[in-house]
N, C-alpha and C positions, 0 to 999 in steps of 0.2 A: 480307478476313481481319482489316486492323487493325478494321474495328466490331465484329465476333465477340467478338476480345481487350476490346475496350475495354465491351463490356456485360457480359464474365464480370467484368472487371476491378470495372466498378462493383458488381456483385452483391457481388463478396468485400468491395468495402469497404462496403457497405449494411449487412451480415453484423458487419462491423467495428464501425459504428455502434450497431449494435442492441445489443451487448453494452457500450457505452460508453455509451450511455444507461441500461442496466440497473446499469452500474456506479456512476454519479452519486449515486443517493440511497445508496447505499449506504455511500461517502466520506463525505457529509453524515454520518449516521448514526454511523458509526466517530468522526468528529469530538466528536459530540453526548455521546456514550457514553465519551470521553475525557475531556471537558469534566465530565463530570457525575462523574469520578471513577472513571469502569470503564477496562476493556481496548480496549474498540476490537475486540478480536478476532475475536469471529462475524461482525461484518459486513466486516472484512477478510480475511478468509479467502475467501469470498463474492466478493468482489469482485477476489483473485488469481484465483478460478476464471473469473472472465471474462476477464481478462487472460491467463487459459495460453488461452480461446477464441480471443480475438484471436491470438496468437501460431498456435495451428494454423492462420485462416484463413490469415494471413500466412504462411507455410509452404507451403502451398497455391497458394496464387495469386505465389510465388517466381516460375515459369518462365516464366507470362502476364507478368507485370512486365518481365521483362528480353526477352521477344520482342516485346513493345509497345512499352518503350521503345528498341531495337533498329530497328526502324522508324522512328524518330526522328519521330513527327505529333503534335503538341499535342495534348491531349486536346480533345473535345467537349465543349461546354456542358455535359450534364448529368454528363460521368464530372468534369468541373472543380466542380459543385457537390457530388456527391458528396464530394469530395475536400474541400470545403471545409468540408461540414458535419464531418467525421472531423477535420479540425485543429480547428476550433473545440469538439467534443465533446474531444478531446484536452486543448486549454487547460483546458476547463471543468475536468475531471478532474484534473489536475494541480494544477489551484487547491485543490481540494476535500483533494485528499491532503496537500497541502502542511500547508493550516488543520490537518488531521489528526495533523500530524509538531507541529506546532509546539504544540498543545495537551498530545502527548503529552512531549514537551520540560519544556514549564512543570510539567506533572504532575511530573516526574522532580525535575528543582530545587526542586518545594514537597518532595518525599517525602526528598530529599538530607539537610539537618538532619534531619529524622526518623530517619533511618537511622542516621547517626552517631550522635547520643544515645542510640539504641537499643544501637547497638552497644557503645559507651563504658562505661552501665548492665551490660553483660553482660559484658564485663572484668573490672566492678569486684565485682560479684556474685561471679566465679568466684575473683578473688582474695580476696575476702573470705572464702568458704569455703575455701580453702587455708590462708587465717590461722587459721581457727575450727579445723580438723583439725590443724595443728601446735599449736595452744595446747594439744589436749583430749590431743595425746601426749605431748606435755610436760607436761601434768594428772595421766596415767596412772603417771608413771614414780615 
């Protein structure tokens, strides 16, 4: 019965895999597209939708998990590579997002002065024409 578990187990995290490898370039790409000055967004969008994947296998494979490890047997060689390919797909990913976060960071604090000047500019525009329409009442009278 534990091998049963433990080859559904490695399927669900194969399954796991395969959307964390489809998620990779797609970090890259979010990074690229930050870097270059866009959102990031199409390809992170994209690439939550394999993260909600991941989570349903995970979901899935909850009860195999806790009756596998209930039986308390170290995994097999290949459910232990499986496993390892999925943290190392993991790290990968997390790297990628990271560069992703921090690009999108710098973007913010080059845009931060922009914004203020912008903003300051349109105070001073609107008090300016507060000025120009009390002068032109004061004109009228």
């Amino acid at each position: 019965m534990t091998a049963d578990l433990e080859a559904l187990l490695c399927q669900a995290y194969r399954e796991q895999a395969d959307c964390y490898e489809r998620a990779l370039p797609l970090a890259e790409e979010a990074a690229r597209d930050i870097r270059g000055g866009g959102t990031g967004e199409t390809p992170m969008i994209q690439l939550l939708a394999l993260l909600d994947a991941v989570r349903a296998v995970e979901a899935r494979a909850g009860p195999l998990k806790a009756e596998w490890q209930a039986a308390g047997r170290p995994p097999g060689a290949e459910f232990r590579a499986v496993l390892q390919r999925v943290a190392g797909l993991i790290e990968r990913l997390t790297g990628h997002v990271q560069a992703a976060e921090h690009q999108a960071r710098a973007h913010r604090d080059r845009l931060a002065p922009q914004l203020d000047a912008a903003a300051a500019g349109q105070r001073m525009q609107q008090a300016y024409a507060g000025a120009m329409a009390a002068a032109a009442r004061l004109a009228d009278r």
